[in-house]
VOSEDREN-896102 format. One record per atom (N, C-alpha, C): residue in one letter; x, y, z. Coordinates in steps of 0.1 Angstrom, whole numbers, plus 5000, padded with zeros to 4 digits. Each point is the difference from the previous one (the first is absolute). Example, Ala and Ser with C-alpha at 12.3 -4.5 7.8 and 13.67 -1.06 7.14 Angstrom:
A513249435078;A499150125000;A500950125000;S499650114993;S500950115000;S499250115008;
This chain:
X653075267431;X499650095010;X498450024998;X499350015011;X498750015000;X499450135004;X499250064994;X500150175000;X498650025007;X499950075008;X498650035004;X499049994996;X499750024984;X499450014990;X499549864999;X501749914996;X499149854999;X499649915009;X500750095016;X499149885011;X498750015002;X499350134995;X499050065002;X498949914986;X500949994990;X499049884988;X499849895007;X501649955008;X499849825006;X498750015010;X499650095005;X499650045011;X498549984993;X499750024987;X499250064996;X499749844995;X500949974991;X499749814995;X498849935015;X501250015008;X499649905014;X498850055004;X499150135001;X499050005004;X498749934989;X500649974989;X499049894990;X499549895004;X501249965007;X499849845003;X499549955013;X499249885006;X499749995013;X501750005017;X500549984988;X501649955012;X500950094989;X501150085008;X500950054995;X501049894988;X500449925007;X500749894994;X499749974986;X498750054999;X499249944987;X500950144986;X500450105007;X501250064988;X500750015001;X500749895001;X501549985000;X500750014987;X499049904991;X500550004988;X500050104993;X498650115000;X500250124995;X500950105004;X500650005013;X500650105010;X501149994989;X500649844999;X501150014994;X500550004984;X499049974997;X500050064986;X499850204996;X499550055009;X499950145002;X501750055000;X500749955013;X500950055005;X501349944990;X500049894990;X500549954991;X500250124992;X498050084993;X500450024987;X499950185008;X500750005011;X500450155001;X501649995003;X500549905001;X501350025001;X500849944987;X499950034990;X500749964989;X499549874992;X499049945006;X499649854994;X500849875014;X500650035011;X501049945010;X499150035014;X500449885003;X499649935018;X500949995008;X500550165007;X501449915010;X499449965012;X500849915006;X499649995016;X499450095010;X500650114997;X499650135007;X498750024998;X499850024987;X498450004997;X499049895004;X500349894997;X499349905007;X499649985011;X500850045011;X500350005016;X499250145000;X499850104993;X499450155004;X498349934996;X500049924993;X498549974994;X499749885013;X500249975004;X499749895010;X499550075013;X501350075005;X499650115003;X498750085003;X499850064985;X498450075000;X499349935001;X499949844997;X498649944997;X499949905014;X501150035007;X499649915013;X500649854995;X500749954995;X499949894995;X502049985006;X500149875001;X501149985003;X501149994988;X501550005004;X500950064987;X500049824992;X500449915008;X499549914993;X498949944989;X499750045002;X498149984994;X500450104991;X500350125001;X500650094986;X500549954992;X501150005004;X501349904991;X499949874994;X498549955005;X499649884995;X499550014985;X499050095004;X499350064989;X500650104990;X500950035003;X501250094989;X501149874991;X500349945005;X500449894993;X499749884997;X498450024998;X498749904995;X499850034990;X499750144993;X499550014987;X500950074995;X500249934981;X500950054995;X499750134992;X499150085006;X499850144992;X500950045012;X500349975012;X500850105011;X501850004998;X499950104999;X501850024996;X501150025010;X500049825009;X500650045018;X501649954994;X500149874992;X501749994996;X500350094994;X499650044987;X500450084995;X499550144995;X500750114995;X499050094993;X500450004985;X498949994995;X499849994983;X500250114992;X500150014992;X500650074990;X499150145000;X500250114989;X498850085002;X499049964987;X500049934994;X498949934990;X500649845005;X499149945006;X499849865003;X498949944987;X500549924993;X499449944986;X499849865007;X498849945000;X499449895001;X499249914989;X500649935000;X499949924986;X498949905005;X499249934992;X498949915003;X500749904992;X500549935004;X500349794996;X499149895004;X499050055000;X498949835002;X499549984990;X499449824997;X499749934990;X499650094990;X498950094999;X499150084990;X501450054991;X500550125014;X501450064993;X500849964990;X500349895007;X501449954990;X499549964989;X498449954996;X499749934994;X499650144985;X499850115005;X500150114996;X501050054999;X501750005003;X501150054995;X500750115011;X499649945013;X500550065013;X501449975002;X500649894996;X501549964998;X500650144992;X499749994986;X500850134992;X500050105004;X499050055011;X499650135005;X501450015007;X499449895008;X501350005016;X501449994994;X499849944989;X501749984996;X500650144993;X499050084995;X500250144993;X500750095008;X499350015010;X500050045015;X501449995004;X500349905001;X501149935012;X501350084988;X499849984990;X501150054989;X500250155002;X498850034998;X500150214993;X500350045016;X500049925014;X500250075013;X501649925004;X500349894997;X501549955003;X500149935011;X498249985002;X499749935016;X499549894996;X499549905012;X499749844998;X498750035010;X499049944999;X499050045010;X500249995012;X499550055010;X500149985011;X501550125008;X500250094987;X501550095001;X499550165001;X500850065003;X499850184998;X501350024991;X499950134990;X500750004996;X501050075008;X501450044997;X500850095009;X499650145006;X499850084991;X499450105004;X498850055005;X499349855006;X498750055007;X498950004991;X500150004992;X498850074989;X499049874996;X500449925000;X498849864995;X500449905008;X498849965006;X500149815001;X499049924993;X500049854997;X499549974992;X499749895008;X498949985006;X499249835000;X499349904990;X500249915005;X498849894990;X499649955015;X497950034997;X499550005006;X498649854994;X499250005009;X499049874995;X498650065000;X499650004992;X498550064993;X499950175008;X499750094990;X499650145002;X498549985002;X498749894994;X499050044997;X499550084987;X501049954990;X500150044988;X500449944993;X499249865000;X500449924985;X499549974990;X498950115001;X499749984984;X500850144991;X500750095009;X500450114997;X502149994999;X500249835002;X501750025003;X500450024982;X501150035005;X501249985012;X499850155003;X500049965012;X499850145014;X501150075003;X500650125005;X501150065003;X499550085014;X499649955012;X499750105008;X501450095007;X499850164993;X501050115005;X499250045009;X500450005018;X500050035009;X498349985004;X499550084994;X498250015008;X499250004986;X500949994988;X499350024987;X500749874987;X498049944998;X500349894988;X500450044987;X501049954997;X500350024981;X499749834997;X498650004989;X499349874996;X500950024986;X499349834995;X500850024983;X501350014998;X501049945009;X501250084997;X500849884988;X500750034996;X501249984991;X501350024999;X501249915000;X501050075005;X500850084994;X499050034988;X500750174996;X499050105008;X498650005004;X499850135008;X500449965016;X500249875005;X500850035011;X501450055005;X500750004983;X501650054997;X499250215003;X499050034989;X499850135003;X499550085010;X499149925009;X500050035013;X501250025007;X501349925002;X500850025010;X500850144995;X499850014985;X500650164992;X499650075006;X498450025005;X499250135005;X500550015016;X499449875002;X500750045016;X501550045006;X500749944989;X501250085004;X500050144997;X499050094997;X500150134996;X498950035010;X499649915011;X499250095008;X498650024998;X499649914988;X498350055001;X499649854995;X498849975005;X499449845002;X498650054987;X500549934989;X499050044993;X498449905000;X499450104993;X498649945003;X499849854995;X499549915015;X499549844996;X499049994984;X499150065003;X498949964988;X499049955007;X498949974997;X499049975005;X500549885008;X498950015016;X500149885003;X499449885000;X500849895000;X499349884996;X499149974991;X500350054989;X499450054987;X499849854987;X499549875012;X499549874993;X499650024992;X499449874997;X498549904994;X499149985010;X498850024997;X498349945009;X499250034993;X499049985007;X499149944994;X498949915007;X498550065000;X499349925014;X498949944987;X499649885007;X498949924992;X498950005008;X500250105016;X498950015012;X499650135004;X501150124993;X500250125006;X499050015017;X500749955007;X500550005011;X500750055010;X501449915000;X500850085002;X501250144993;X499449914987;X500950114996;X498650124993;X499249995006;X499050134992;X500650104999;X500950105008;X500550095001;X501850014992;X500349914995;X501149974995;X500750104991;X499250044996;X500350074982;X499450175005;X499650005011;X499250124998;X500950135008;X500050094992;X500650135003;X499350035012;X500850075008;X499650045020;X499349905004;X500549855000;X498849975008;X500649935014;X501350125004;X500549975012;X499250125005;X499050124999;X499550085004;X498449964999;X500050025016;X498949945007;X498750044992;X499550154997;X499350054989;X499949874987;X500849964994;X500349914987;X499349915008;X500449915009;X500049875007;X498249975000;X499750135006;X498750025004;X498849964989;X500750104995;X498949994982;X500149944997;X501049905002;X499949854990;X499849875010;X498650085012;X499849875003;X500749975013;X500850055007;X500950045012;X499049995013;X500949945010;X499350005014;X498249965001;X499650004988;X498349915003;X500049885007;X501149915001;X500049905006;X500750025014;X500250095001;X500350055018;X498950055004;X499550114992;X498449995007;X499249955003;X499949904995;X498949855000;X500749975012;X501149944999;X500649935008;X499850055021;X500250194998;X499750075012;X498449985002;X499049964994;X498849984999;X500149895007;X500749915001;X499849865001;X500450005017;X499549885013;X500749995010;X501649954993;X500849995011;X501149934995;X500049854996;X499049945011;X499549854999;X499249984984;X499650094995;X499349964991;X501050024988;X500950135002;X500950034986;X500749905002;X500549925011;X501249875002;X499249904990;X498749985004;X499549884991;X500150014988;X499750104994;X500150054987;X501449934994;X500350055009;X501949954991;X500249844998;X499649975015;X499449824998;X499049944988;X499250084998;X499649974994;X500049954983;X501250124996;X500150024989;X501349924998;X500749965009;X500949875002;X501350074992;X500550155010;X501050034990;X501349945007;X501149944990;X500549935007;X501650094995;X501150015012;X500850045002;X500950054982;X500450084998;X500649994991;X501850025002;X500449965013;X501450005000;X500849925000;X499349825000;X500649894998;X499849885000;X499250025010;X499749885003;X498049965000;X499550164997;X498649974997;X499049975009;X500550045011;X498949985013;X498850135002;X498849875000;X499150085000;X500050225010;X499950044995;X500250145009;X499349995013;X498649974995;X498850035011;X500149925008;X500949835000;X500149945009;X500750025007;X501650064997;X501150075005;X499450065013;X499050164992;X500150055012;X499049955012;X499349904996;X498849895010;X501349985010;X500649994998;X501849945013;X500050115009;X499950085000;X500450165002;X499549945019;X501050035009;X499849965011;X498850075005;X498849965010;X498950065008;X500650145009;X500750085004;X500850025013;X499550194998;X498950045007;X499950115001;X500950065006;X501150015007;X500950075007;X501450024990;X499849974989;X500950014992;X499550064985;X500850084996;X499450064986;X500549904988;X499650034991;X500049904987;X500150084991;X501649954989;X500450074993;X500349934989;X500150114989;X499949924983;X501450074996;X500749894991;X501350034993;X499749944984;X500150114992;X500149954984;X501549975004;X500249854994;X501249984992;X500350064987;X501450124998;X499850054989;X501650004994;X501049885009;X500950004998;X500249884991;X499850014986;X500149954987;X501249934997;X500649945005;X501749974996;X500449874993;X498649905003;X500049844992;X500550054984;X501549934999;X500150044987;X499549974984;X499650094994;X499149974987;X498250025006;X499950065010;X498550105003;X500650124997;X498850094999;X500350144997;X498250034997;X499149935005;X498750034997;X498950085009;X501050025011;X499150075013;X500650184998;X501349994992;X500250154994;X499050054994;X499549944988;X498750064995;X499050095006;X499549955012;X499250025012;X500450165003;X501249935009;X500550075007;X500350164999;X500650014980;X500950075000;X499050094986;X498649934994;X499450044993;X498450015001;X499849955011;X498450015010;X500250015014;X500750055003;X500049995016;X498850005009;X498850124995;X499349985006;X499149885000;X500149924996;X499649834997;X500349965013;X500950005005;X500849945007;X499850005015;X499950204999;X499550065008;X498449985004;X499649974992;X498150005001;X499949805006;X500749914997;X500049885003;X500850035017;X501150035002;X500449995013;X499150085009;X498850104997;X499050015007;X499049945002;X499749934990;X498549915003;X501149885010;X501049934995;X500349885011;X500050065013;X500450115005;X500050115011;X498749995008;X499450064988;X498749955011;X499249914999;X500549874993;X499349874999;X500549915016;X501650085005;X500549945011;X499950065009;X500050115004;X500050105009;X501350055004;X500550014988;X501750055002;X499850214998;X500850045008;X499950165002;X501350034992;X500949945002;X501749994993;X500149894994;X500650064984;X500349944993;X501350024993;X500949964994;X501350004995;X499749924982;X501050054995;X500649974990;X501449984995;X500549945004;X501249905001;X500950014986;X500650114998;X500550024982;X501349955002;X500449934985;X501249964998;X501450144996;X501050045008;X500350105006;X500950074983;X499449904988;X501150024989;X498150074997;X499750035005;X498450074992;X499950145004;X500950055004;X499750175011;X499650064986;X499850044994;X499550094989;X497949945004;X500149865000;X498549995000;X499750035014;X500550025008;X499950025021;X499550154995;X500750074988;X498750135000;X499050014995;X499949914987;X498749994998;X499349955009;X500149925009;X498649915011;X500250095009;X500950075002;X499450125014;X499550074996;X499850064985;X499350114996;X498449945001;X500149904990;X498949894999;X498949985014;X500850045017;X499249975007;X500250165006;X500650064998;X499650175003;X498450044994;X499849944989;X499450054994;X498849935000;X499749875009;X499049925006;X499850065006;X500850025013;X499750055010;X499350145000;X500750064993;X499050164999;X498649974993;X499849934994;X498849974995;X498949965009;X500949965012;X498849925012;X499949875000;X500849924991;X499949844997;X500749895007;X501050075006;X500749935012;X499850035016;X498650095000;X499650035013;X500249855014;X500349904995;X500049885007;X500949935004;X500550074987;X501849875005;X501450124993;X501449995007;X501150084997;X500349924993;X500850024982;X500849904999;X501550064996;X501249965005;X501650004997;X500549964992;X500850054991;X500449964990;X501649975006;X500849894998;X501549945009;X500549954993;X501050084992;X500849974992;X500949885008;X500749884994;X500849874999;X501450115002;X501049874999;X501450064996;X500649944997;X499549874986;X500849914994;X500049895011;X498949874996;X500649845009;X498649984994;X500949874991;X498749904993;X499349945011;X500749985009;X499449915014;X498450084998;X499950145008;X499350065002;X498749944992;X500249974990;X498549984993;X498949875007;X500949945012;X499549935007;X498650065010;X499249975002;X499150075006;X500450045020;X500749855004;X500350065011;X501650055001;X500550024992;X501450085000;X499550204999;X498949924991;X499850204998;X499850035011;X499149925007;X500050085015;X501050035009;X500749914998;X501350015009;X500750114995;X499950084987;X500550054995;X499250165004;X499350005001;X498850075003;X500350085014;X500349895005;X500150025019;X501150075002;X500649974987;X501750105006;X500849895003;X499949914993;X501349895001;X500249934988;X501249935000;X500349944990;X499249884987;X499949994992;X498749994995;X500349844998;X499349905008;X500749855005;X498649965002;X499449924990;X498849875004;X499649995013;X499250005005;X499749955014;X499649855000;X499849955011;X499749844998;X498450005003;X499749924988;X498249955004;X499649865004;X499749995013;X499250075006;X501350045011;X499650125009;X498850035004;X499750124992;X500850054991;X500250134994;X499450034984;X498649925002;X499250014989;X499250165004;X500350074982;X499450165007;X498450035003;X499449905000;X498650045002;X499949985015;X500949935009;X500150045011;X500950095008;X501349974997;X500850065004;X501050064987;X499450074997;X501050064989;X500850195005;X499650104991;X500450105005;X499950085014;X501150035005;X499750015018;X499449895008;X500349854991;X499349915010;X498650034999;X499450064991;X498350014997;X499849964988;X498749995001;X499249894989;X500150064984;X500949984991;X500050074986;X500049914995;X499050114983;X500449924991;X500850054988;X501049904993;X500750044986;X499249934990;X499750144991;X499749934987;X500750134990;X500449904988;X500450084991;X499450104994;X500850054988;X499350164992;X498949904990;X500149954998;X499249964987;X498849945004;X500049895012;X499249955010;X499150145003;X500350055003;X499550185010;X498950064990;X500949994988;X499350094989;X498549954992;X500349845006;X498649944996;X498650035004;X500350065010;X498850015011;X499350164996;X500250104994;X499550084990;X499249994993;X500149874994;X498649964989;X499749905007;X500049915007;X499149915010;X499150105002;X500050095007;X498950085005;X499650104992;X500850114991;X499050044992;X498949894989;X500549924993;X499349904991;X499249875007;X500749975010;X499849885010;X499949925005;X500349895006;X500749915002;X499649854988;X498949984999;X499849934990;X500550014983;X499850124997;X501050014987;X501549985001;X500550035013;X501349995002;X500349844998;X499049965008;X500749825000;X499449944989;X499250084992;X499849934982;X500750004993;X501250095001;X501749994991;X500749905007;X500349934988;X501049945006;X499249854997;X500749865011;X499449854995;X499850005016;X499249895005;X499749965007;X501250015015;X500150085011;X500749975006;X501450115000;X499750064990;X501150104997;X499250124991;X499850075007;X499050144993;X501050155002;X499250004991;X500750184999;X501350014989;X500350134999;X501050044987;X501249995009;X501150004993;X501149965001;X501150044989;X500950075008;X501250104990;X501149844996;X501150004990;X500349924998;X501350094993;X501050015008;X501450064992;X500749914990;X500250014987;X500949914991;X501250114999;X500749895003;X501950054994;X500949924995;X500950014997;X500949944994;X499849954984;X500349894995;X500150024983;X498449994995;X499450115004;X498750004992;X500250134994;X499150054987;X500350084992;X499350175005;X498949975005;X499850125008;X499749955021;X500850055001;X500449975019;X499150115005;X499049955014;X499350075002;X499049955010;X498750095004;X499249925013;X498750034990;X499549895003;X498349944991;X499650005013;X498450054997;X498749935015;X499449934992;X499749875004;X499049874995;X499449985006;X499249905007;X498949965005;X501149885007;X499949965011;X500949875008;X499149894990;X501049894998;X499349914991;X500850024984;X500550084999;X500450054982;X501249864997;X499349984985;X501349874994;X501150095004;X501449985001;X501550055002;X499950044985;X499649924988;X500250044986;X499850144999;X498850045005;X499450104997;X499950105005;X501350045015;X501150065006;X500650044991;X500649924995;X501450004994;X499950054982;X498850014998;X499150044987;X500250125005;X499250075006;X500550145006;X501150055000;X500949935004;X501650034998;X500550024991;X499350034988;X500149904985;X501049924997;X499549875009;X501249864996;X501150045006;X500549844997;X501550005005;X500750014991;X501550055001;X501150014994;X500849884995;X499849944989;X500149865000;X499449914998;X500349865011;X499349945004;X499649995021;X499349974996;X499749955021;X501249955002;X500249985012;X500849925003;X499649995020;X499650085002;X499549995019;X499550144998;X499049955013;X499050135008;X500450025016;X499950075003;X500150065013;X498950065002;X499449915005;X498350055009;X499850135006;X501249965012;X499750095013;X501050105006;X500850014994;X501250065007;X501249915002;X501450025003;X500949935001;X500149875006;X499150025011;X500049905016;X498749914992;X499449944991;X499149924994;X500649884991;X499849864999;X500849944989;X499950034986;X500850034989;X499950044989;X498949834992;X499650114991;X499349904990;X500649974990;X500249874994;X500350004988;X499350034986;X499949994991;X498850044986;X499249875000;X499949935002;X499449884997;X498950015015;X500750055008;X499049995014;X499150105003;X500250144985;X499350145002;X498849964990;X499849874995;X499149974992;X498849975007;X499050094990;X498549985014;X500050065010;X501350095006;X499950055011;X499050085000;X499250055014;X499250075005;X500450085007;X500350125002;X500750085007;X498950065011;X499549925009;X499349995012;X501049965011;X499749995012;X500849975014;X499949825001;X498749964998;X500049854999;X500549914987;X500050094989;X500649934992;X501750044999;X500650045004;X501550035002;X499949955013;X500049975007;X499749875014;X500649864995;X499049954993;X499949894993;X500949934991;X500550184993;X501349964996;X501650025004;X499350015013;X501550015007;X500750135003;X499750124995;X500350104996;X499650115013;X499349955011;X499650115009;X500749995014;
């Protein structure tokens, strides 16, 4: 049932966005976690309803992402287990198997009385921290399947005890760059952010025309950091001519390639980094609206980055552009650049075909956007306070600037290093302190990359042209 109260929030989502359609996803994650954690028809058909949107197109997007609860309703502690490579390789099997015993269930089950279900799920964004246990909207890192046997003790008595710090790795910067702010007490509070050097590179940047701040970024040849490495500044040079149309920026911040977990850092321990970079690209393009695109297993960080841009904004620093924070709802798809939009728009979150639906022309509302990632975004902060030439002095020829580097699985301390692009893999993995063992394969890039073997990580350069070369990109 949908109460006055909460048509008046949906009401309240939709005027964020340029098209109602565009909170769909939120509508129904709202009206999910006011009716017991459950999506009936009724509700879905009442949300379509409000947002003008047809019931189909609801129901599309209600049984597209698996955070939506339209087959079934889950237990009242829903336990989500993380089973990818890192995991298992860290002891996410014994977890899950502890689990499956001390509850009398098999994954993918509730138990009789309502009280638990148990998934095995694919990367949390926490692998230097597995084996992961996500209870409902909250991470338990470190687990063991004796504290995952004592967890299910407490919850059966009604109280969800305290996780422990979050994401409480290894790092370690050799650039303090990105991670300058890493270690430091408040420095999600804009005050902290400031004194240590905060927003100088947004004011240069507001100093600058936009044609000139764009060059800058060209200049300094920062090149994509979400995969594939494409220069940024040339990216947004695509950005279609079309005065009759507005131009809009989306961070990709839906993290789900399994065995990443490096744009958390950012996100969830400098925000304002993040926030200070998706303003300068803002006004390097002339985007008014901007979005941030979170992976929907992050709602704890959706408050830190709204706070993070409350607190811009009252400062006066976002007098130029709005940005939205848009929680996901579970779909690895999504991390695709044009699915997010489609996901974005209020539909199902499905690849578009390129051409003609390359986003610098036709991307969000069929207008000229650009996607760049959190880590990509955050570079552009010290491009302009320090400036573009020092920025493209790190790093080798062709690949400049620092670069976060997550290690997981059998290394002795699991964790995210910043290097310089260009760093031996040895000396990664040095950081890590060593491997557990012996080598035996590397995993460059994420799941979707071909694995290396030990013999092929010799000499490696952990730059974009040299993992190219070796097949690995």
């Amino acid at each position: 049932m949908i109460t006055a109260q909460l048509r008046n929030e949906l009401d309240n989502l939709a005027r964020q966005y340029p098209t109602r359609a565009s909170a769909l996803l939120p509508a129904l994650d709202a009206i999910q976690r006011a009716n017991d954690n459950y999506l009936s028809p009724e509700d879905i058909r009442a949300v379509a309803h409000i947002l003008g949107v047809p019931p189909a197109r609801a129901f599309g997007v209600g049984t597209f992402y698996s955070l939506l609860n339209v087959a079934r309703k889950p237990g009242k502690w829903h336990l989500q287990v993380d089973t990818n490579v890192p995991a298992l390789l860290m002891g996410a099997d014994k977890v899950l198997a502890a689990l499956e015993e001390k509850l009398g269930i098999r994954a993918g089950q509730t138990t009789s009385d309502g009280m638990f279900t148990l998934s095995a799920v694919e990367d949390l964004g926490s692998c230097a921290t597995c084996p992961v246990i996500q209870v409902n909207d909250t991470y338990y890192e470190r687990m063991t399947p004796e504290r995952a046997k004592a967890l299910i003790d407490d919850l059966k008595e009604g109280r969800a005890p305290d996780p422990g710090p979050s994401c409480d790795c290894n790092w370690s910067t050799a650039c303090d760059v990105l991670l300058h702010n890493r270690g430091e007490p408040q420095a999600r509070e804009i005050e902290k952010y400031i004194n240590r050097g905060g927003y100088v590179g947004l004011r240069k940047a507001l100093q600058m025309t936009p044609e000139a701040a764009h060059n800058e970024v060209k200049r300094a040849i920062v090149r994509g950091r979400g995969g594939a490495g494409f220069p940024a500044g040339m990216k947004w040079g695509f950005l279609a001519k079309e005065k009759d149309k507005p131009v809009y920026l989306i961070c990709n911040a839906d993290e789900g390639e399994p065995g990443t977990f490096k744009d958390r850092q950012i996100i969830e321990f400098d925000p304002h980094l993040l926030v200070e970079g998706m303003a300068i690209a803002a006004h390097c393009i002339g985007a008014k609206k901007a979005f941030i695109y979170l992976r929907g297993e992050y709602r704890w960080i959706a408050h830190i980055l709204r706070s993070a841009i409350q607190e811009a904004t009252k400062a006066g620093l976002l007098n130029h552009v709005d940005i939205i924070v848009h929680l996901g709802a579970g779909s690895y798809v999504c991390g695709d650049e044009t699915a997010l939009i489609e996901s974005l728009e209020g539909k199902r979150g499905q690849p578009r075909r390129k051409p003609p639906f390359f986003p610098a022309a036709v991307g969000l509302y069929g207008c000229p956007t650009v996607v760049n990632n959190v880590e990509t975004l955050a570079c552009l902060p010290f491009v302009f306070a320090r400036g573009a030439e020092l920025f493209k002095n790190m790093g080798v020829v062709g690949n400049a600037g620092p670069k976060l580097f997550g290690v997981s699985g059998h290394v002795n301390k699991p964790g995210v290093f910043e290097f310089e692009l260009g760093v031996p893999v040895s000396r990664v993995l040095d950081a890590a302190g060593g491997v557990k063992g012996k080598l035996k394969a590397v995993i460059v890039g994420g799941l979707s990359v071909p694995v290396l073997k030990a013999e092929e990580c010799e000499n490696l350069k952990l730059d974009y042209d040299s993992c190219l070369k070796k097949g690995t990109m």
